[in-house]
matplotlib code that plots the C-alpha trace (Angstrom):
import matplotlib.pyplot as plt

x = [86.4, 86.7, 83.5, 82.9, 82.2, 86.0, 87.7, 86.0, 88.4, 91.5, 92.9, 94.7, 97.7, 98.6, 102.1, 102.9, 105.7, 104.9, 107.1, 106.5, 108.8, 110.1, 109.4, 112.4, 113.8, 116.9, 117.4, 118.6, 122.6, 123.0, 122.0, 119.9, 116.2, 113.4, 110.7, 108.2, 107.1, 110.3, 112.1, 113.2, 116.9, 117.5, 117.5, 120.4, 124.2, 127.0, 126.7, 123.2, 124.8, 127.8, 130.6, 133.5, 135.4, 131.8, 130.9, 127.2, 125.7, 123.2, 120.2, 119.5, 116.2, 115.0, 116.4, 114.1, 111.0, 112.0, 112.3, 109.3, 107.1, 109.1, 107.7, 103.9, 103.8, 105.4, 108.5, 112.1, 114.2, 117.9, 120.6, 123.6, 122.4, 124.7, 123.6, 124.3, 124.6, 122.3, 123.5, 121.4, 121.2, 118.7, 118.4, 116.3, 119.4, 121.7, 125.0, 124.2, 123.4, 121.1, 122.2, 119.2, 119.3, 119.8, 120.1, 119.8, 116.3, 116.4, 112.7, 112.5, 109.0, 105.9, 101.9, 99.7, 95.3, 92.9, 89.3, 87.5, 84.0, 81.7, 83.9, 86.1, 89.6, 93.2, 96.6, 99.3, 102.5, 105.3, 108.9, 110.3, 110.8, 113.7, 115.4, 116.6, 117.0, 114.7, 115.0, 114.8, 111.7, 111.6, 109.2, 107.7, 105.8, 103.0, 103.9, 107.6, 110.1, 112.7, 112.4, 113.1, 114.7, 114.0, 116.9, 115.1, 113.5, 116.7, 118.1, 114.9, 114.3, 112.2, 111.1, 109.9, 107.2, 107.1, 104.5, 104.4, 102.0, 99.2, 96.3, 93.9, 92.0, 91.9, 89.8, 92.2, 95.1, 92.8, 92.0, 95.7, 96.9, 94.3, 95.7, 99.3, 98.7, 96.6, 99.5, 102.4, 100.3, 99.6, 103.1, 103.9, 106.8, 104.8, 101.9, 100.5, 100.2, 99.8, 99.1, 102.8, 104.1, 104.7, 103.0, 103.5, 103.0, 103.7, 101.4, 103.1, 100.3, 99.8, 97.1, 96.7, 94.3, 92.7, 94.0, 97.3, 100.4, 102.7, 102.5, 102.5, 104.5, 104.0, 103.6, 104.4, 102.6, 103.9, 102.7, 99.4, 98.7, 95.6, 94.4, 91.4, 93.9, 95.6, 92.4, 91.5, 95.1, 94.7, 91.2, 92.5, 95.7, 93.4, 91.1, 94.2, 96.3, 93.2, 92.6, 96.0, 96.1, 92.4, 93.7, 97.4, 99.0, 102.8, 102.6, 105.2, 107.1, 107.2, 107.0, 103.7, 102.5, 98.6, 96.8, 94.3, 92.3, 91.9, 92.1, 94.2, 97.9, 100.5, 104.3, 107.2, 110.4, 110.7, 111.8, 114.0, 115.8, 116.8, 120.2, 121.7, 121.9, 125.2, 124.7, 127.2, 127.7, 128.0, 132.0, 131.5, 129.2, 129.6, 127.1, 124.8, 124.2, 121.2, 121.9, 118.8, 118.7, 118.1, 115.4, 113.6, 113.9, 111.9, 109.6, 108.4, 107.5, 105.4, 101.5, 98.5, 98.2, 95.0, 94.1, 94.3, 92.4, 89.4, 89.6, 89.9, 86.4, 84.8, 85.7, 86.3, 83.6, 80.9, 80.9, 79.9, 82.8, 81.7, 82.0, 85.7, 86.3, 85.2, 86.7, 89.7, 90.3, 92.8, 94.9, 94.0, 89.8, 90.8, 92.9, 90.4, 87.3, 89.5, 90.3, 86.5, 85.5, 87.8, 85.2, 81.9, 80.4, 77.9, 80.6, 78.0, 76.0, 80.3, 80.6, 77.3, 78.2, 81.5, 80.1, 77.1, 77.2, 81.6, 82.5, 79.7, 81.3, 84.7, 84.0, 81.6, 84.6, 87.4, 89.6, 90.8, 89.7, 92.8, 91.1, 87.7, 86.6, 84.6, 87.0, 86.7, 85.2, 82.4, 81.1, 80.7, 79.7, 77.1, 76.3, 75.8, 73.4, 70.9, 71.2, 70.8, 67.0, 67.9, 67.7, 67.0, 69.0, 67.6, 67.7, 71.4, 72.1, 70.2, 70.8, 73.4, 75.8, 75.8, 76.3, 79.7, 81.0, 81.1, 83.7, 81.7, 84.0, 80.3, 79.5, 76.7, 74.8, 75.4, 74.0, 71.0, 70.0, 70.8, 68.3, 66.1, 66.3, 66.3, 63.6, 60.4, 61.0, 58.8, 54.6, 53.4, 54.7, 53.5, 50.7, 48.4, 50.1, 48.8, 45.1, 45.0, 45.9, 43.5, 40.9, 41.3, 41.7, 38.6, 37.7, 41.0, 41.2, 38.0, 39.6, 42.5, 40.0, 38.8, 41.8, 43.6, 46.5, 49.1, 47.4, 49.9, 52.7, 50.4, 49.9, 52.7, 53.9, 50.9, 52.5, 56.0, 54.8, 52.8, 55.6, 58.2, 59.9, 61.1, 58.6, 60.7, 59.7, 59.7, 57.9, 55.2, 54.9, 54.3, 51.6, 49.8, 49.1, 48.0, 45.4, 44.5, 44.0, 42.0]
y = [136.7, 136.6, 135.8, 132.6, 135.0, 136.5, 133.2, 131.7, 133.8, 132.2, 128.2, 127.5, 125.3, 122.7, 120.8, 118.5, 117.2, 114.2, 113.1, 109.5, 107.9, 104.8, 101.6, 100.2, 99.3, 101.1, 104.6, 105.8, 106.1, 104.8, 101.2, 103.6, 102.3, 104.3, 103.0, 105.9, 107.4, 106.8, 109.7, 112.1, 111.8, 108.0, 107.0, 108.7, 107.8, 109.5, 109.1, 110.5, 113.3, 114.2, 113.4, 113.7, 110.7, 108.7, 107.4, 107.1, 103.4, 103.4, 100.9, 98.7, 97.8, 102.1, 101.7, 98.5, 100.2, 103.1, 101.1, 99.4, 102.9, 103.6, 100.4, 101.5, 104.5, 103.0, 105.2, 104.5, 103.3, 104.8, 102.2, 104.7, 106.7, 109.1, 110.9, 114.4, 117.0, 119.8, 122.3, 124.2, 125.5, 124.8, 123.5, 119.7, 119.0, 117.8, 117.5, 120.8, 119.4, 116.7, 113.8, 113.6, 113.4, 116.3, 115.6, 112.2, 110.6, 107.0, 107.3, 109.4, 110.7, 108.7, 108.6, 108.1, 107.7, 108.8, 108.8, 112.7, 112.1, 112.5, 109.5, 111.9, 109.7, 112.0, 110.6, 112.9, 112.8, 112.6, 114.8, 112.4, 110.3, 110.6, 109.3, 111.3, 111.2, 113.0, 116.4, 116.3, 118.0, 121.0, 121.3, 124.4, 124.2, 126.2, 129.4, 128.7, 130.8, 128.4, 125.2, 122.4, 119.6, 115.8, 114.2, 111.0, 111.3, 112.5, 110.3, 108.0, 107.3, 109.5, 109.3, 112.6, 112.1, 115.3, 116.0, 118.2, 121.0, 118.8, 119.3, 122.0, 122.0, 120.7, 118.1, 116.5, 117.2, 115.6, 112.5, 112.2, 112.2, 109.2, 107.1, 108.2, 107.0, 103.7, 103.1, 103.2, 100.9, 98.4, 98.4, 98.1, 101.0, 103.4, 103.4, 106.7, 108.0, 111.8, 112.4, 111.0, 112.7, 109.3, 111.1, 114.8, 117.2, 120.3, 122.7, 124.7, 126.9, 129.1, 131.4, 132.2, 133.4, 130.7, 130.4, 131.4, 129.7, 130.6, 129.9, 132.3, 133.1, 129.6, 129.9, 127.4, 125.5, 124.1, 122.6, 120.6, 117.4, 115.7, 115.6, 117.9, 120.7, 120.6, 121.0, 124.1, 125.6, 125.2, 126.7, 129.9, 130.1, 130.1, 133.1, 134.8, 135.2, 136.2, 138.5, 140.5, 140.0, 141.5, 144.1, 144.6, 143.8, 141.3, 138.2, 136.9, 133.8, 132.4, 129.8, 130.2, 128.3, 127.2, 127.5, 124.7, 126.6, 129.4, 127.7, 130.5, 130.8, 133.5, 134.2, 132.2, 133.5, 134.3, 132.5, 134.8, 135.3, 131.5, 130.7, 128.4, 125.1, 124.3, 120.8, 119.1, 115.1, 113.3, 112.1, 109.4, 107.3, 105.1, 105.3, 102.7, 100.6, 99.0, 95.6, 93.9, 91.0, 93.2, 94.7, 92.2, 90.2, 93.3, 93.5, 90.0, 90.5, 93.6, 92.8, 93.8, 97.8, 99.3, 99.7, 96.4, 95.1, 97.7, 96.2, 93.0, 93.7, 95.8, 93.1, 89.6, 89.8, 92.1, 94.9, 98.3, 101.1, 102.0, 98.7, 98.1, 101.6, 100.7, 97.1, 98.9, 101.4, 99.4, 96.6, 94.5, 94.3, 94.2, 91.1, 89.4, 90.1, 88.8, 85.7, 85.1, 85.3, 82.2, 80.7, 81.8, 83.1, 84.9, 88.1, 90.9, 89.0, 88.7, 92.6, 93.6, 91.1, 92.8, 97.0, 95.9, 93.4, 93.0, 96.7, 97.7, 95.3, 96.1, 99.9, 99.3, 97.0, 99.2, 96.3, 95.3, 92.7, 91.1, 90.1, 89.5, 86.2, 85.0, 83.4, 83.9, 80.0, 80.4, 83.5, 82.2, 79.1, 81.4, 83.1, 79.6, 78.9, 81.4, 81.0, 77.2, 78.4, 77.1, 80.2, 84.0, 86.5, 88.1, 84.9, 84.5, 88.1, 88.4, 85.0, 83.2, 85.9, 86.9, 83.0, 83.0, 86.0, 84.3, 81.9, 78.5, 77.0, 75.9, 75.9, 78.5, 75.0, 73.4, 76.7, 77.0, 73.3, 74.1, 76.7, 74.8, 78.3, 76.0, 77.0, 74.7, 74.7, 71.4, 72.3, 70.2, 71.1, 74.7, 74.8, 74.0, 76.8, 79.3, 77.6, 77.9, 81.8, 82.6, 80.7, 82.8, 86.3, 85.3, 89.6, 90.6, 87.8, 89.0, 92.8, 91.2, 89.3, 92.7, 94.7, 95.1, 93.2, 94.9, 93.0, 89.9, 91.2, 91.1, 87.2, 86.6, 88.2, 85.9, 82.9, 83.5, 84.2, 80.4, 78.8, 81.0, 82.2, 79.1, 79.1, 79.7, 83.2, 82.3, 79.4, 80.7, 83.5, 81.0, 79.5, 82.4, 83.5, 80.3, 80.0, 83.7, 83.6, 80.8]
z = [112.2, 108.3, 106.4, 104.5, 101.3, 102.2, 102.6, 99.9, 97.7, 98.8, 98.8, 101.9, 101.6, 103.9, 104.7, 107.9, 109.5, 112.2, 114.4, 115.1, 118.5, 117.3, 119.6, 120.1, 123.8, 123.5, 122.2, 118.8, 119.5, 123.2, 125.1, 127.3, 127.8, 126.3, 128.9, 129.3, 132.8, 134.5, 136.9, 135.6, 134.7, 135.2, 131.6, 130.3, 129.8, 129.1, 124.8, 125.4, 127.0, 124.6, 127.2, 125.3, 123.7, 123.6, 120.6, 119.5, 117.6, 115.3, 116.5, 113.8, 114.8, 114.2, 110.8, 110.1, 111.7, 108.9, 106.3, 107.4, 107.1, 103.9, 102.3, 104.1, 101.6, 98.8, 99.3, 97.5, 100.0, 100.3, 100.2, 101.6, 104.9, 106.4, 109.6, 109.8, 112.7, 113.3, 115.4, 118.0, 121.4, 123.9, 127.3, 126.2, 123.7, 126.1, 123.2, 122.0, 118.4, 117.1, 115.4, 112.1, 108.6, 106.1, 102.6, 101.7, 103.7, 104.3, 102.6, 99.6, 98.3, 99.0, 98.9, 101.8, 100.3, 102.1, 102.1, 103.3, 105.1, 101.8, 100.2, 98.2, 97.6, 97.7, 97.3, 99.7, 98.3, 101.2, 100.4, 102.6, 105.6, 108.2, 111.0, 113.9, 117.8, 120.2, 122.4, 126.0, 127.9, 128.9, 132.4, 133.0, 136.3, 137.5, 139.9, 139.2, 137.5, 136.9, 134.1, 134.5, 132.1, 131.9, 129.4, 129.5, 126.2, 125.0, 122.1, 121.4, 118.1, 115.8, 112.2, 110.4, 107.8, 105.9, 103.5, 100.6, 100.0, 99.2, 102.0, 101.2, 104.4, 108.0, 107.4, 105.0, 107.5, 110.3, 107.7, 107.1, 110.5, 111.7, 108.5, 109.6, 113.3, 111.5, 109.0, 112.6, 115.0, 112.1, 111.5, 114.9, 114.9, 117.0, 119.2, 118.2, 122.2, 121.4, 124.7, 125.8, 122.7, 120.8, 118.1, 117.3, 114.6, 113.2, 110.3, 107.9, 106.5, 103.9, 101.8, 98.2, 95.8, 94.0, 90.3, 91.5, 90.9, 93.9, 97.3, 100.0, 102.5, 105.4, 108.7, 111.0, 114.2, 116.9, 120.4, 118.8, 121.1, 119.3, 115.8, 116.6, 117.9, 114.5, 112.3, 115.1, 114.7, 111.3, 110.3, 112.9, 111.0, 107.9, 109.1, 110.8, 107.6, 105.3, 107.4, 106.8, 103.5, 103.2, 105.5, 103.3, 105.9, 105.0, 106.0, 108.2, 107.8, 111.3, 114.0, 116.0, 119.1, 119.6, 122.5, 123.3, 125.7, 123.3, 120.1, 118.7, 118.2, 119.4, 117.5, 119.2, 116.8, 113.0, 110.9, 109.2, 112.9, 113.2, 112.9, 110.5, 111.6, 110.3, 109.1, 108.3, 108.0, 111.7, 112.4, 114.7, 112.7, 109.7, 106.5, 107.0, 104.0, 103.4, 101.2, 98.7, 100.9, 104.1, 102.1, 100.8, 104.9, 106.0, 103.1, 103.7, 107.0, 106.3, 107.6, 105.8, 106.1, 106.8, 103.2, 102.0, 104.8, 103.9, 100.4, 101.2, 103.6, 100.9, 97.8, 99.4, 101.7, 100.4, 103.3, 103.1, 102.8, 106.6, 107.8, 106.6, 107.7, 111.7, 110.9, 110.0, 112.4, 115.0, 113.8, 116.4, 115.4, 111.8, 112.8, 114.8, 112.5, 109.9, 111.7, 112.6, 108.7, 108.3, 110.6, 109.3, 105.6, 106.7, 107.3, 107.3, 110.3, 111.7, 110.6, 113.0, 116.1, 116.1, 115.2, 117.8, 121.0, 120.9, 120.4, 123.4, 125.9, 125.0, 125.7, 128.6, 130.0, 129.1, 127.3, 124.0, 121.8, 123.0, 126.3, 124.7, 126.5, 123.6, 120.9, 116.9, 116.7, 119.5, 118.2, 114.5, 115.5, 117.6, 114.3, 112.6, 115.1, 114.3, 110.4, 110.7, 112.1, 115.9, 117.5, 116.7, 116.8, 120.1, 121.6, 120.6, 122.0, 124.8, 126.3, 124.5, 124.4, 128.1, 128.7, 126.4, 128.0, 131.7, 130.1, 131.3, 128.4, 127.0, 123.3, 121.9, 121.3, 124.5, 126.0, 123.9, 124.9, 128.7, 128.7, 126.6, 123.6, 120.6, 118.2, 117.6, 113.5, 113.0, 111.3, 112.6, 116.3, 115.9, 113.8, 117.1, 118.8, 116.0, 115.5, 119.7, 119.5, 116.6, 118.2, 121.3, 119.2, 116.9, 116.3, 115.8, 113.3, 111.5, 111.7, 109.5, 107.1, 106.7, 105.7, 109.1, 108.0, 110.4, 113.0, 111.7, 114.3, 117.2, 116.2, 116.0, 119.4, 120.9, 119.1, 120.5, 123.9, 124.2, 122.3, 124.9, 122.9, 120.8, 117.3, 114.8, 113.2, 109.2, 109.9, 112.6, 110.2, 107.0, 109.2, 110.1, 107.1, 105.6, 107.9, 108.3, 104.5, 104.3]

ax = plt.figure().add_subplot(projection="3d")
ax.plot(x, y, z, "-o")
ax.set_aspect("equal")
plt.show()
């Protein structure tokens, strides 16, 4: 290990490339579905497999979901795609070359914000954004010698997001790759499954000198299933490379694997071995042009990114940066906390039902908010309820709440009345209640008179335990004092 003194000499230098499966039905080129967790080998046709005299389609609705992620990170859009062949040999790439895109992106440059842990905002700048089919799978099974390949995933559509140089440490890589997942469920064009491999990235990482001006020489990772594997891969890569260049030792521009288990990574091939690719632009498919008017039909149905709901939270309704940021974090809470707010003012009572009593069930349940059983209108007319005075808040939670969640199809008022909760807010009603309990506590009253005046809460516990539960707080409290000060 190098020491924090060592490293601190030296900026690390960070670009990814995530691989994002596109969510259409059908694959890139072929009518072939792209249903995941079928047999091996069942989802495949002969244009997935290169027979000769097939001829590959492009699928329209892969371009949109593009387009769409273009748009996302305010990318320039190209109007006049051509596909291009990359040729390579390996056993998952069933036609022996991979239909991609080489020079011209269908997305062309691009920022993604973020937001680092002690509030710091960063703009990543994106090289590009490209579309491109999928390898197979290459099995390699325990105790065996042989491997095994599953061309099922073969030909699904992919989009590249490659990032410049920008990201100078693994936090900001981690940061960017939770707003990159954000940014492709909220758009609805992936749905960000690294464990299935919906969502995979690669590190290219390199060291310098502070104050210097040229990069060194990048290495890159592969085989990273979760976020937190990529910062790991990427703060070992960090201590690996300073450690040769303390040691004047040559860095070596290759492709490394990590190793989960280990959290350290082991060469695969150099770079400098790889052979040329051999682009060159794909015969069998047309350019595809992409016209103003298709354009501006996709524009218009682009929803409200993850961003612009956080500002919205933060401006419109008054909510701390953490709030919007939980709110935020899946489209489907940000869509339903934004629907209840239609319903109720009172959004950071709305913002601490749904960070509090809503997000516990839905964890303790194991379900989305999607089959929540209480709708947007009964829980803010549940909130209304307390801040019209008729119940408190632990009465709403502890025994309205549970109520609405059976699904009697009762209202949070109906509920309240059948279990006789409402609060007694009426003087005159209560103020016998509070001259009975400080008749019956007459020393602890003259402890208060004498400077004990923490001694209120006990009252008041007495007061809500003759009233059971139903004096209304503020005004029990109001009371209390009036005639303890007398």
């Amino acid at each position: 290990m190098v020491s924090d003194e060592i490293k601190s000499k030296y900026q690390l230098v960070i670009g990814l490339e995530v691989h994002a499966q596109l969510m259409t039905e059908s694959k890139m080129f072929a009518s072939d579905s792209t249903e995941y967790g079928q047999l091996p080998n069942t989802q495949v046709s002969v244009i997935t497999l290169g027979h000769p005299g097939t001829l590959p389609k492009v699928n329209k609705k892969a371009v949109e979901y593009a387009i769409k992620m273009g748009l996302a990170c305010n990318s320039e859009i190209t109007r006049y795609n051509i596909f291009s062949r990359k040729n390579y040999f390996y056993p998952d790439l069933p036609k022996g070359y991979q239909i991609t895109q080489d020079k011209g992106p269908i997305c062309v440059g691009g920022i993604v914000p973020i937001r680092l842990s002690d509030g710091t905002k960063k703009e990543i700048h994106l090289n590009r954004i490209h579309m491109e089919e999928d390898a197979g799978k290459s099995i390699h099974l325990a105790e065996e010698t042989d491997t095994l390949v599953d061309y099922n995933r073969a030909g699904t559509p992919l989009i590249e997001i490659v990032t410049d140089p920008d990201l100078r440490s693994s936090e900001e890589a981690y940061v960017f790759l939770n707003e990159i997942r954000k940014l492709v469920m909220y758009l609805g064009v992936c749905d960000g499954n690294m464990e299935e491999g919906s969502l995979r990235c690669d590190a290219n990482v390199s060291v310098m000198l502070k104050g210097a001006t040229e990069y060194g020489k990048k290495v890159e990772v592969k085989n990273m299933n979760s976020f937190r594997n990529v910062a790991r891969a990427i703060e070992h890569e960090f201590d690996r490379i300073v450690g040769l260049l303390e040691a004047g030792e040559e860095i070596i521009s290759e492709t490394r694997t990590f190793d989960a288990n280990s959290g350290t990574t082991a060469s695969m091939r150099t770079k400098e071995d790889l052979n040329d690719y051999r682009y060159f632009p794909e015969p069998d498919l047309s350019p595809v042009v992409i016209s103003e008017e298709w354009l501006n039909s996709i524009r218009h149905t682009m929803p409200l990114l993850p961003r612009e709901l956080h500002a919205k939270f933060v401006n419109e309704f008054g909510l701390p940066d953490y709030d919007a940021g939980v709110l935020t974090d899946t489209k489907e809470i940000a869509m339903w906390f934004d629907e209840l707010c239609e319903q109720t003012s009172n959004y950071k009572a709305a913002s601490n039902w749904m960070m509090g009593p809503v997000k516990s069930y839905l964890n303790e349940s194991n379900i989305g908010i999607e089959d929540f059983p209480v709708s947007t209108s009964e829980l803010a007319d549940l909130i209304a309820l307390i801040d019209e005075g008729k119940v408190s808040y632990t009465v709403a939670s502890q025994s309205i709440y549970p109520e609405l969640l059976v699904g009697k199809h009762e209202t949070p008022l109906e509920i309240a009345h059948r279990l006789n909760l409402i609060q007694e807010s009426d003087e005159s009603s209560l103020k016998p209640i509070v001259e009975l309990v400080l008749e019956e506590n007459k020393a602890k009253v003259a402890e208060y008179k004498s400077g004990k005046k923490g001694l209120i809460g006990m009252f008041m516990g007495l007061v809500m335990k003759k009233s059971q539960g139903k004096a209304d707080p503020k005004v029990a409290t109001k009371l209390l004092q009036e005639l303890l000060d007398k």
